[in-house]
C-alpha positions in Angstrom: 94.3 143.5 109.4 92.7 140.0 108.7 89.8 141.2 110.2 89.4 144.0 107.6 87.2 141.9 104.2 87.4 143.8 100.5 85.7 140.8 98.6 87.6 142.0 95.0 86.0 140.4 91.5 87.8 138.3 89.2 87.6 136.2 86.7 88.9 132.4 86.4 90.6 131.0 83.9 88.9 127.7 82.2 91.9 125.9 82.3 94.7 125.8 85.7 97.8 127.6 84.7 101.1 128.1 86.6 102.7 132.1 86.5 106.1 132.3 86.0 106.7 134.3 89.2 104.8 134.9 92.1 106.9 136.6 95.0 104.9 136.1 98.3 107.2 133.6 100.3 105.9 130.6 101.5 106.1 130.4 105.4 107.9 127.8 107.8 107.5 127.5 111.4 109.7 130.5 113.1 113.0 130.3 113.6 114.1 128.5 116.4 117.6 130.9 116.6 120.9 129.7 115.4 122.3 128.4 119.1 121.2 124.9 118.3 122.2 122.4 116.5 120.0 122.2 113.7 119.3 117.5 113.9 118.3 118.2 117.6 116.2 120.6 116.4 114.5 118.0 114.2 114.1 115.9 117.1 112.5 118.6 119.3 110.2 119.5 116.6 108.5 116.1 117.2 109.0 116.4 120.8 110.9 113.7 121.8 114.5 115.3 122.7 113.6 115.1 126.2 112.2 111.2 126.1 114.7 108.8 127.9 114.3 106.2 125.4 115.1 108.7 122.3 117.9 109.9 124.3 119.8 106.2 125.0 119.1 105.3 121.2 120.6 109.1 120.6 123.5 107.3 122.8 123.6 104.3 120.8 123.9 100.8 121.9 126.2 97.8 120.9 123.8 94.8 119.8 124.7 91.3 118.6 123.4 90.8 114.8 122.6 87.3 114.1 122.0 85.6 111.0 122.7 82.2 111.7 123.9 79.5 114.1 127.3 81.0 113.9 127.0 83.9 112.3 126.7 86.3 115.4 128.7 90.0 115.4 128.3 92.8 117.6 127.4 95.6 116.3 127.1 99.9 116.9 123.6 101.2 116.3 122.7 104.7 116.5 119.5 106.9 116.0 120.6 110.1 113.8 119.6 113.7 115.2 117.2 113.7 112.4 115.0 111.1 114.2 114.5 109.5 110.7 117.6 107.6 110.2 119.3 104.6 111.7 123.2 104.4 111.9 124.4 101.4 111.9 128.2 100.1 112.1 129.4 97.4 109.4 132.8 95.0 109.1 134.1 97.0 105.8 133.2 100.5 105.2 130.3 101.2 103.1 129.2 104.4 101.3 127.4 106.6 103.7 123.9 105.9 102.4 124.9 102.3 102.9 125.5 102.6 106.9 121.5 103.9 107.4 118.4 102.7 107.5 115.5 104.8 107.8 112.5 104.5 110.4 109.6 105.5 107.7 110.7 101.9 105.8 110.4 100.1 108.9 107.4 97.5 108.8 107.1 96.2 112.7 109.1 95.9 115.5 109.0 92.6 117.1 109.8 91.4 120.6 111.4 88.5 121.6 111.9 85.2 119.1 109.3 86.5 116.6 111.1 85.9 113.6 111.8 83.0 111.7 115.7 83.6 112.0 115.5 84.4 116.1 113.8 81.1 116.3 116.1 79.3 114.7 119.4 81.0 115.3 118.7 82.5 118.6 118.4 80.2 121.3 121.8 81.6 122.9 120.0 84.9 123.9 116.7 85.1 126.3 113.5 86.2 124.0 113.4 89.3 126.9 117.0 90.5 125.0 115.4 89.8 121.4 114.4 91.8 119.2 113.4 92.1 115.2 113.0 95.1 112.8 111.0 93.8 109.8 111.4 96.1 106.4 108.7 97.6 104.2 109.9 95.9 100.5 113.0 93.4 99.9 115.5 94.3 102.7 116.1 91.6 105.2 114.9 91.5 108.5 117.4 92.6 111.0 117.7 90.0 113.9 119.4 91.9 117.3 120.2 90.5 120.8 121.1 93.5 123.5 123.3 93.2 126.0 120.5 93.5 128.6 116.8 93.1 128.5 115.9 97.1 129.6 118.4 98.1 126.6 116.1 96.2 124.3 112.9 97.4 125.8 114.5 101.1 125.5 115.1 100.4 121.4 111.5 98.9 121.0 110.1 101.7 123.2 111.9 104.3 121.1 111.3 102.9 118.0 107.8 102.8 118.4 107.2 106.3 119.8 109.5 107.7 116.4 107.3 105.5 113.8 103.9 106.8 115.6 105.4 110.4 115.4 106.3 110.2 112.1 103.1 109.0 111.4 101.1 111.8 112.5 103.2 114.2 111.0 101.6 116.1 108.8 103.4 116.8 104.8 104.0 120.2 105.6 105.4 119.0 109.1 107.4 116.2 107.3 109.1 118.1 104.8 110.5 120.9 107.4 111.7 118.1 108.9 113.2 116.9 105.7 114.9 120.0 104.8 116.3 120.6 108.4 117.7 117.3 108.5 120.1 118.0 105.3 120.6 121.4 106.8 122.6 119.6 109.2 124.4 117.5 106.7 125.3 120.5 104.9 126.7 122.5 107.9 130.0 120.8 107.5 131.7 122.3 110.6 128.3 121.8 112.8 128.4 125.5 113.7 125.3 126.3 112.8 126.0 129.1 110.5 126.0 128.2 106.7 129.0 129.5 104.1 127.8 130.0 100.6 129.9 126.9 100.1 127.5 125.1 102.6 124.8 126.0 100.8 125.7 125.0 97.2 126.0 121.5 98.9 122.4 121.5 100.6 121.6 122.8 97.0 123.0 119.7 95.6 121.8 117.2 98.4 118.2 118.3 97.6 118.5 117.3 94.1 118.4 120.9 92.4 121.8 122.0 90.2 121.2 126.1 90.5 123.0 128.2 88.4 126.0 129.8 90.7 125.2 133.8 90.2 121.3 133.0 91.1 122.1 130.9 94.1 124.4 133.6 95.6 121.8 136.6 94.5 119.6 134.7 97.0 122.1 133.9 99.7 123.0 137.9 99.4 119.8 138.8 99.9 119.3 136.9 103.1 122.4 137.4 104.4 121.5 140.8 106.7 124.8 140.7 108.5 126.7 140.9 105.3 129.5 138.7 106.9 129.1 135.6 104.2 127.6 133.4 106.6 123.9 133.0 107.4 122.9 132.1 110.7 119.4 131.6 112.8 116.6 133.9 111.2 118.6 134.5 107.6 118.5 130.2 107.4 115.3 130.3 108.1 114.7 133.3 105.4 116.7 131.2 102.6 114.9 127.9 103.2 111.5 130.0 103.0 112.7 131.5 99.6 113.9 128.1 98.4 110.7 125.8 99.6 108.4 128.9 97.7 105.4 127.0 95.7 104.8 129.8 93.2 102.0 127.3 91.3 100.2 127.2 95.0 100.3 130.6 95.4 98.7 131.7 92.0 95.5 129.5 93.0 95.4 130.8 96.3 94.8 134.7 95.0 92.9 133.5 92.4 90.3 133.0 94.9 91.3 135.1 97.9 91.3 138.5 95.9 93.5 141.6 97.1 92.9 140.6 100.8 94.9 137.6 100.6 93.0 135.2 102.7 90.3 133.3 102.2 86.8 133.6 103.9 84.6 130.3 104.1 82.6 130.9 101.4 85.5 131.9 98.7 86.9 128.2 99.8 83.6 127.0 99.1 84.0 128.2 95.7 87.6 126.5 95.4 85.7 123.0 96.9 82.8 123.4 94.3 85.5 123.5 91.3 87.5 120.9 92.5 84.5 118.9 92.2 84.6 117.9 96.0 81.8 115.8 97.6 79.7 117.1 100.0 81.6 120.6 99.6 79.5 122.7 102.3 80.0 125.8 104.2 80.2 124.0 107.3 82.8 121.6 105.7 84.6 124.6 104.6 84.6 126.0 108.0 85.7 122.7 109.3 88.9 122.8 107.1 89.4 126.1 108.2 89.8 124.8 111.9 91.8 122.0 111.2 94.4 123.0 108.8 94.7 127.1 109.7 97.8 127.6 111.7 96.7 131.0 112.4 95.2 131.6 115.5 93.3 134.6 114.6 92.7 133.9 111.1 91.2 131.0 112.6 88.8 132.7 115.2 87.6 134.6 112.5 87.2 132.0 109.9 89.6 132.9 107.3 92.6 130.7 105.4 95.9 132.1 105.2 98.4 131.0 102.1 99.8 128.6 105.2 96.9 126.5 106.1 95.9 126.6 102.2 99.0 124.5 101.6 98.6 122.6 104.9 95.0 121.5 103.4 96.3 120.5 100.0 99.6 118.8 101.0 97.2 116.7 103.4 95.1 113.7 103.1 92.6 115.3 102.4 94.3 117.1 99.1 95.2 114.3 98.0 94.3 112.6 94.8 93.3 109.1 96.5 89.6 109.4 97.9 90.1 109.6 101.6 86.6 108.0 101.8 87.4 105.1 99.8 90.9 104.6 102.4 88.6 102.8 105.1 86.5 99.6 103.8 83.7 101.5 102.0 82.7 98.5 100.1 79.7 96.3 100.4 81.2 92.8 102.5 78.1 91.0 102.0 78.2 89.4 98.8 79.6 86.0 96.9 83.1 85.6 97.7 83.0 85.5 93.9 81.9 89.3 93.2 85.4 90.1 95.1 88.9 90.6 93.2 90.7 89.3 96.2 95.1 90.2 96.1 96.7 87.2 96.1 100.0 85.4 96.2 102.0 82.6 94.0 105.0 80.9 95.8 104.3 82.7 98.6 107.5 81.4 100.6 109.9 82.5 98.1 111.8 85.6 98.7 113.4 85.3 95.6 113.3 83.6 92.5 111.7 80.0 92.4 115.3 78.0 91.1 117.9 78.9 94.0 116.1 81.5 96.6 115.3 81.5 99.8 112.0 79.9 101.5 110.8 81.6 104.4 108.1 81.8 106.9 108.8 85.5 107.2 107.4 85.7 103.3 104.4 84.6 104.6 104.5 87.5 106.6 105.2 90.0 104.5 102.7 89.1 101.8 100.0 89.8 104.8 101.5 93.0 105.5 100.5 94.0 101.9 96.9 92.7 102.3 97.7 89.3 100.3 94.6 87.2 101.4 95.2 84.0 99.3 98.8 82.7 99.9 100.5 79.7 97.9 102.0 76.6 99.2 103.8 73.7 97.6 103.9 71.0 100.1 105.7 68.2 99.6 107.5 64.9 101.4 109.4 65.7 104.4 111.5 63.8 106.9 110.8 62.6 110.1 107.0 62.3 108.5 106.2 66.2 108.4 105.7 67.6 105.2 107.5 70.7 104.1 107.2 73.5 101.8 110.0 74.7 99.0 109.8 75.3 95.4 109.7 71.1 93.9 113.0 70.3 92.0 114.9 73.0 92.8 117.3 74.8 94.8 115.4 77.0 96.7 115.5 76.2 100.8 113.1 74.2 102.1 110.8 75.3 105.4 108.2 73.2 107.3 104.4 72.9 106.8 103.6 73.3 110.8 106.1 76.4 111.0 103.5 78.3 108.0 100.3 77.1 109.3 101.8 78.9 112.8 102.6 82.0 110.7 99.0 82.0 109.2 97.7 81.5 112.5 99.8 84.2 114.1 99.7 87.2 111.3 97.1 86.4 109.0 94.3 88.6 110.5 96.8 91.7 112.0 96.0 93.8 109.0 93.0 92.5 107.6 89.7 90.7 109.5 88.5 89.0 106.0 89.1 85.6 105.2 92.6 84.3 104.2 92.4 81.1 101.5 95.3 78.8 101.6 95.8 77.2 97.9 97.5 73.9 98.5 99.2 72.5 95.9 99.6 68.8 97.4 102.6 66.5 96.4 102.6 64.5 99.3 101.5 60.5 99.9 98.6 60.0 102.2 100.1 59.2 105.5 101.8 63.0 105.3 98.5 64.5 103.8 97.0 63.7 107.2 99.4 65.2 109.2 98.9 68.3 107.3 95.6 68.0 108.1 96.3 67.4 111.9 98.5 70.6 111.9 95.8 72.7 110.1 93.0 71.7 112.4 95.1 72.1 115.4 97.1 75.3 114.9 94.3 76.8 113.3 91.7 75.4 115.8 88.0 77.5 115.3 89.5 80.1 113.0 89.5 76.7 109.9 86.2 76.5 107.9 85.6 72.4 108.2 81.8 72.7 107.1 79.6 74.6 105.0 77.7 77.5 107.2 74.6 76.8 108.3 72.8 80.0 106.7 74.4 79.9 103.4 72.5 79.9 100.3 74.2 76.6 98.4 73.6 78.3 95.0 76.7 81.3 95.9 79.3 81.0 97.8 79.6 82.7 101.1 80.6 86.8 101.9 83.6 88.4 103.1 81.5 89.4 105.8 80.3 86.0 106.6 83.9 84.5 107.0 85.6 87.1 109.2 88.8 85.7 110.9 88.3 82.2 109.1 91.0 80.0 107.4 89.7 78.5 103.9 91.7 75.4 102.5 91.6 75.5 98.3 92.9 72.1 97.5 91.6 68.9 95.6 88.4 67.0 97.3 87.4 62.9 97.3 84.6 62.4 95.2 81.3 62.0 97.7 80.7 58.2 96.8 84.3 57.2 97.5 85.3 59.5 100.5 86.4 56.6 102.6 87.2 53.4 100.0 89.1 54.6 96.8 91.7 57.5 97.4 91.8 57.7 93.9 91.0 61.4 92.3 88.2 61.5 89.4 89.7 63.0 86.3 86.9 65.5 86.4 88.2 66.6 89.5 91.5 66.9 89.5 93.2 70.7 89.2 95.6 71.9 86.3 98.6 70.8 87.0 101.2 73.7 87.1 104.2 73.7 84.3 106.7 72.3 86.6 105.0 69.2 87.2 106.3 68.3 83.3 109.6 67.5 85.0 108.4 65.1 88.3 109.0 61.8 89.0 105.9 59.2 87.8 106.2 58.3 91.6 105.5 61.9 92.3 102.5 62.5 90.1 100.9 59.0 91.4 100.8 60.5 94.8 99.8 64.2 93.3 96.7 62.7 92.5 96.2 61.0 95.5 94.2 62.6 98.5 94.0 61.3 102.3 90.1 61.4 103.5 91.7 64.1 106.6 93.1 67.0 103.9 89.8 66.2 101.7 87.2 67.2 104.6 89.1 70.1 105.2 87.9 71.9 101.5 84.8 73.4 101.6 84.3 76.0 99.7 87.6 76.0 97.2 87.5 72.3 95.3 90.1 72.5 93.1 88.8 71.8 89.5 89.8 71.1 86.5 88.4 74.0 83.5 87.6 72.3 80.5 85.3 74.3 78.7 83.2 77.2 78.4 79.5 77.6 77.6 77.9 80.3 76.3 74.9 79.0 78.0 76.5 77.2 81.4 75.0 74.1 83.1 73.5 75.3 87.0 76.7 77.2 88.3 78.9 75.4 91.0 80.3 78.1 93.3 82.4 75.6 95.7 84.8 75.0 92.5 87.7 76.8 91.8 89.7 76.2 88.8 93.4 77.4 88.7 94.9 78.6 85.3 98.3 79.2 84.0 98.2 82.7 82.2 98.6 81.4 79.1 95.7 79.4 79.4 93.7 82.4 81.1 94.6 84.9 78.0 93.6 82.1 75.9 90.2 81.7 77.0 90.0 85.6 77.6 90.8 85.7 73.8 88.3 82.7 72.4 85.7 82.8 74.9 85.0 86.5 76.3 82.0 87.1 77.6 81.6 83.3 78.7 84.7 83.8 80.7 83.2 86.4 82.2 80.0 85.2 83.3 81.9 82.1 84.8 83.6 84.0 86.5 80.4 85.8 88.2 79.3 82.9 89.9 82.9 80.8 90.9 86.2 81.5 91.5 89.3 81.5 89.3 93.3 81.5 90.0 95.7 82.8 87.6 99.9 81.9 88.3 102.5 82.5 86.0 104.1 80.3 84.0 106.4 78.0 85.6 109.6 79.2 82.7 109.3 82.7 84.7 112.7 81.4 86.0 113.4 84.4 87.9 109.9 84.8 89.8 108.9 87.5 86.7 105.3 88.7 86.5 102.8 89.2 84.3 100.2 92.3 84.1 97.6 91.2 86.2 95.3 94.0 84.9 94.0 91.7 81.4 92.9 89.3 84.1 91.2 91.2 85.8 89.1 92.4 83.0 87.7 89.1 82.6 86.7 88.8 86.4 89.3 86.1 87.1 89.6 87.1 91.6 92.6 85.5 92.4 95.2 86.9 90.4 98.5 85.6 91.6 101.7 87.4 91.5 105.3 86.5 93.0 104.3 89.5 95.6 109.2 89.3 96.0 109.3 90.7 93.0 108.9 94.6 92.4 107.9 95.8 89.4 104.7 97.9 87.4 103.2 94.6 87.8 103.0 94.8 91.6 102.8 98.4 91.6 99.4 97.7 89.7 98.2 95.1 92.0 99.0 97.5 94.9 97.2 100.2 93.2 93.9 98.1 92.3 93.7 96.9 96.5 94.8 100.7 98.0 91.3 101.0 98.3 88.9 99.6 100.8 91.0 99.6 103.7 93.6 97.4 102.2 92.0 94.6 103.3 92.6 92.3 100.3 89.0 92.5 99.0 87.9 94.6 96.4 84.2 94.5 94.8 84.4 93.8 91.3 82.2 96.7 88.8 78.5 95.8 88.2 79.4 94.2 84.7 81.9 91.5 86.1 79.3 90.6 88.4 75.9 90.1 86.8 75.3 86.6 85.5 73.5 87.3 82.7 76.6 90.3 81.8 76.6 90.8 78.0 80.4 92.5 78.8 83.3 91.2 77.0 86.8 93.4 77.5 87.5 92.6 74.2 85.3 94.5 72.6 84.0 96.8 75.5 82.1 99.5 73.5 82.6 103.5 73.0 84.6 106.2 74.9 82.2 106.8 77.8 85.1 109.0 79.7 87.5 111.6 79.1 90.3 112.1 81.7 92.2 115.4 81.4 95.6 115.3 83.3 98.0 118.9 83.8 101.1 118.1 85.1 102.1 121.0 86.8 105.0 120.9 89.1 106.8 118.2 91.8 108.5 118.8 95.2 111.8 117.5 96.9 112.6 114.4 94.5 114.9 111.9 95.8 118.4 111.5 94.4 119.1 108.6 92.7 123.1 108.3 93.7 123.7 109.8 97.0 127.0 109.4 97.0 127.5 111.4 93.9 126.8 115.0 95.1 126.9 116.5 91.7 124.1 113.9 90.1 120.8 116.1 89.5 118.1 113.9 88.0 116.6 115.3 85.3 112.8 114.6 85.5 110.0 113.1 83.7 106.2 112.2 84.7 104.8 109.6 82.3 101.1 108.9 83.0 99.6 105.2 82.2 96.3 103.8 81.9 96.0 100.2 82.6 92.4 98.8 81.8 90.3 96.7 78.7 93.0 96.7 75.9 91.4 99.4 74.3 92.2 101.7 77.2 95.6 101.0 77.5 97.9 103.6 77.2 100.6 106.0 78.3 101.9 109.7 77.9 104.8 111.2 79.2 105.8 115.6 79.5 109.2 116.5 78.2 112.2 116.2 81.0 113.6 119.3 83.3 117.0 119.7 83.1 118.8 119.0 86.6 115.8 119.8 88.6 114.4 117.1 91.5 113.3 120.0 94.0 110.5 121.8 92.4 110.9 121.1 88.7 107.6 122.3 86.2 106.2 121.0 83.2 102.6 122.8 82.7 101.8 119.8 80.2 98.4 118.5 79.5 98.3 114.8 78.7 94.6 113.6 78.2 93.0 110.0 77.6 89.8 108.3 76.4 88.2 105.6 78.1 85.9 102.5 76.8 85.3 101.2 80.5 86.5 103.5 83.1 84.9 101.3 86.1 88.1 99.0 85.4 91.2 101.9 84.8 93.8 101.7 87.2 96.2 104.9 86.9 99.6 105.0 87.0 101.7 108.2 87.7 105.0 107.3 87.5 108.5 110.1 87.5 111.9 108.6 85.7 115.4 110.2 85.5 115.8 111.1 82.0 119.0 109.5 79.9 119.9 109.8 76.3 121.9 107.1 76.3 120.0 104.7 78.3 116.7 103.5 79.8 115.5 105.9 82.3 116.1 105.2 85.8 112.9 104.9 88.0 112.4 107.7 90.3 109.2 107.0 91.9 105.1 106.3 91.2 101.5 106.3 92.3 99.1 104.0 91.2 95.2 103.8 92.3 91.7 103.0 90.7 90.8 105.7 88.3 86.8 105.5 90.7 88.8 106.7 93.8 91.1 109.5 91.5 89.4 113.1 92.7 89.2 116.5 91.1 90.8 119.1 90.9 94.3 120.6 92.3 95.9 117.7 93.8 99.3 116.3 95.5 100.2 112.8 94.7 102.4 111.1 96.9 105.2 109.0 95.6 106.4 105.5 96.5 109.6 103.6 95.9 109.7 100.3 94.1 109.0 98.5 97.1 105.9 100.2 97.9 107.8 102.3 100.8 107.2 106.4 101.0 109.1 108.6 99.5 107.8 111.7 102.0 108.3 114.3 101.1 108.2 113.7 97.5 105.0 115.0 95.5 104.0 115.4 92.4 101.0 118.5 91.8 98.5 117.9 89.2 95.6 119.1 88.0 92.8 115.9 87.0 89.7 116.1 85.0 87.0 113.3 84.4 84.6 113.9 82.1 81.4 110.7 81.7 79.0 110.8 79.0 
């Protein structure tokens, strides 16, 4: 009975370990009985089969795609009886994977002419018939018009109640769904009873390749009717043997003892070796209540091997700090002290020679917590300036229609201030437009003068300029604000690489500023860095200098800890290199270590790069502002990432198993990926490095490794950590499977799940990988 205790005594290993075998099944929610159809069974599980909106999308609907003034087809959509998945009809057959979308990638739904395309293309369809789903990553925005305006209502209705669903799911909740879903796939003839055929393809669509005599040892043993089919409970009983987490298991009686279940204070103990904050016996007790799935364990304040897996497949078992998810930070400092995410040729959503330029980039950069965005603004006809990559043949979008964007999404995700870096080729009479739109569209939300409270010797906080627009562009002189136009050579900004190739017409009016866009910059005056110091003249926080990386590794290199301190008192932008034809980046992480807080990247190109700049803002709420360590920060700093000192920390990583992988070709049924984690460091140079475990042959379901992989660390405040998971090939590069990265401060202790992303940043529930971390400081 769970009532009955026997507390038993036993010793713990030093190190975590993983048995080869552990038979105690893992449990699912009960069988549901074999009647019905196993994707409406998804669907109920989230309780939505009954919704009138779920049911028409169920139904499907014919909408009219548009993506241009005569580019409008109609089109089938469907939502899947997974709930997850989007089918869509298309002109010429596609592989199957290529007629879905799924609702976890979707980024917004948006009513009415809210997209860039609607507004331009749409004006044959009422805004009441409009609608927009905006993608996590690269993929497109898809642009719809329905036939009638309650048919669009029912989609954005429906499509909202799935993603807030899905949302709350919980992991454990998520990956019954996930396993259910190809469950259906599998069941060929949809009669809800699965042939051992059946079930070598389910074995297959999961991404495992199980030896033939072993998979049909396990279908024998669940098949109780001995007819060669399994139906209702004996489903149930294989997808409980299959989804078995042996590793978890071992733990769990580790600490439980012969009783199986744990009291309070034995999961005490387990909180106290992972190392948890604040690890209490009411905060036991309170994880007991919230993750127990037993009632009557619960009354009588035990764990059960179910709600021990619900905990550490949760938030909370996570390997990201949940405390360090909301804005933990302090707000109230020098704009300065802040490594804030930003944004170079922010309208591009490609590469910077042919792509496209698009106030929907704009967009998406916010939606990623970008709080410095890019634009190139140059002459335009009819007298309004516009905005495109200079020289080139990338598409060319208006100044008005991004200031509206700013205006419109800038402050959806995050409340702290947005900086707009202007890089100004226009002549004077369109300067002042610019300058008309910005202080119109923008109205109250634009910082036109210094704030009355503010110290002049720092610039202002985060805090301070909630919901305000700054303006980083080149400012008049103050003795010739209204007379000469011309810009003082001590003034004027770096030019970017491109400029090599303008016109001499075109660099005369570059340097050239209308008395309008010059009140407008307050706090970013775009300067020219010359030299550093070791000693620097009174510091002069409104002044922003912007630096090609070259330039930026070079003084990194030669000046060090100058560099540094410079950077504690004003602000520095870092692009790439205009001969990054193809909108490349560079590793933002060696800026970083010199302080440098606007660190721009082309945020339309995926890459470690990005997957590092996402990793160093996941923290603090995502909102685009992250406090720089103590030693990037002090003016007086004697830190130089060059030369950064001795190992102060050791971090210990065990690699111990991962769950449900995704398959890298869908449409190849027999392609298993064969799986390898590789762990990376990215911090000071002398930190730098990466490790990798052996790969498992044809195993992305629950492969294991066991594999300890251990660093040493010069300055630890500074490590991001990258765990990424590749597709082993002998005869090529590795394919990317998925990756985590994060701030090796908000990494916890312990036993912990790490959830994986996709290149774009998107989720790859129900993908984990399950690790065991160490960190060691002396």
């Amino acid at each position: 009975m769970l009532c009955g205790r026997w507390r038993s005594c036993r010793r713990r290993p030093e190190e975590p370990s993983v048995p080869a075998q552990v038979a105690t099944p893992v449990a699912l929610a009960p069988p549901d009985g074999g009647s019905r159809r196993p994707g409406l069974r998804a669907l109920k599980k989230m309780g939505l089969t009954e919704d009138e909106d779920v049911r028409a999308m169920l139904r499907g609907s014919r909408f009219c795609k548009i993506r241009s003034r005569t580019w409008h087809k109609e089109r089938l959509y469907r939502l899947q009886e997974d709930g997850l998945s989007v089918w869509f009809q298309r002109r010429i057959p596609r592989a199957p994977s290529q007629h879905i979308f799924f609702v976890q990638h979707i980024e917004a739904v948006r009513e009415g002419h809210q997209s860039e395309g609607l507004r331009r293309f749409g004006g044959a369809f009422p805004p009441s018939r409009c609608l927009t789903i905006a993608f996590k990553g690269r993929r497109k925005n898809l642009d719809l018009a329905a036939a009638t305006a309650e048919e669009a209502q029912r989609w954005v209705r429906g499509l909202a109640k799935l993603r807030a669903r899905l949302d709350a799911m919980s992991q454990r909740e998520r990956l019954d769904h996930w396993i259910h879903a190809y469950l259906h796939r599998a069941d060929s003839d949809q009669d809800s009873k699965m042939s051992f055929k059946e079930i070598k393809s389910l074995l297959r669509m999961v991404n495992v390749d199980m030896n033939d005599m072993y998979a049909y040892r396990l279908f024998k043993e669940c098949d109780h009717s001995n007819n060669e089919r399994l139906e209702g409970a004996e489903i149930e009983e294989f997808l409980r043997r299959l989804l078995k987490r042996p590793e978890l298991e071992e733990i769990f009686h580790r600490y439980s003892g012969e009783d199986r279940v744990l009291s309070a204070p034995e999961l005490l103990e387990f909180l106290e070796d992972q190392s948890e904050d604040g690890a209490t016996l009411a905060h036991a007790q309170k994880l007991i209540h919230t993750y127990e799935l037993n009632e009557t364990a619960k009354q009588h304040e035990l764990m059960t091997l179910d709600g021990f897996m619900m905990y550490l497949l949760s938030p909370e078992g996570a390997a990201l700090d949940l405390a360090h998810t909301c804005v933990f930070q302090d707000m109230g400092q020098p704009l300065s002290h802040y490594f804030i995410s930003s944004s170079h040729n922010t309208y591009l959503t490609d590469s910077q020679i042919g792509g496209l330029s698009s106030t929907e980039a704009y967009v998406r950069a916010f939606a990623q917590g970008c709080r410095c965005v890019e634009l190139d603004c140059w002459e335009g006809p009819g007298g309004e300036p516009i905005i495109y990559h200079g020289h080139t043949l990338t598409s060319k979008i208006l100044f008005r229609d991004v200031v509206q964007t700013v205006r419109d999404h800038a402050f959806t995700l995050s409340p702290y201030p947005v900086i707009l870096s202007l890089e100004n080729h226009c002549g004077l009479e369109q300067q002042a437009v610019m300058a008309h739109h910005l202080r119109t569209i923008l109205g109250d939300a634009l910082v036109t003068q210094g704030l009355d409270t503010q110290n002049p010797e720092e610039l202002p906080s985060p805090e301070q300029l909630k919901g305000r627009v700054l303006v980083k562009g080149k400012k008049l002189p103050a003795a010739r604000s209204e007379d000469g136009r011309i810009l003082s050579d001590q003034e004027e900004e770096e030019e970017e690489e491109e400029e090599e190739v303008e016109a001499a017409e075109q660099r005369r009016r570059a340097k050239q500023i209308s008395p309008e866009l010059s009140a407008l910059v307050v706090y970013c005056c775009a300067t020219r860095l010359r030299t550093l110091r070791p000693n620097p003249v009174p510091p002069q926080p409104c002044q922003v200098s912007s630096l090609s990386e070259r330039k930026a590794k070079k003084l990194i290199r030669e000046a060090g800890n100058s560099f540094v301190r410079h950077n504690a008192h004003q602000l520095t932008r870092v692009y790439p290199l205009g001969l990054r034809m193809n909108s490349a980046n560079y590793s933002p992480q060696e800026m970083w270590n010199s302080g440098c807080q606007l660190v721009a990247l082309n945020f339309q190109t995926p890459g470690y790069e990005m997957d590092l700049n996402a990793g160093r803002f996941l923290i603090n709420g995502q909102c685009g502002y992250v406090l720089k360590p103590a030693c990037l920060r002090q003016p007086d700093t004697t830190f130089d990432p060059e030369c950064p000192g001795p190992p102060r920390t050791t971090l210990t990583i065990q690699v111990l198993t991962a769950q449900q992988l995704p398959k890298l070709n869908t449409e190849k049924p027999n392609s298993i990926v064969d799986p390898l984690v590789r762990v990376e460091v990215h911090g000071v140079p002398a930190d730098c490095a990466r490790k990798e475990t052996n790969y498992v042959l044809n195993n992305g379901f629950n492969p294991r490794w066991g594999q300890t992989l251990q660093f040493q660390l010069r300055a630890p405040e500074l490590a991001l950590v990258r765990f990424v998971v590749e597709d082993y090939d002998v005869t090529s590069p590795n394919d990317f499977v998925g990756q985590f990265t994060l701030p090796l401060d908000s990494l916890k202790q312990g036993y912990r799940h790490i959830h994986l992303l996709s290149k774009d940043g998107a989720s790859l529930s129900p993908a984990t990988l399950f690790v065991h971390i160490r960190i060691q400081r002396f």
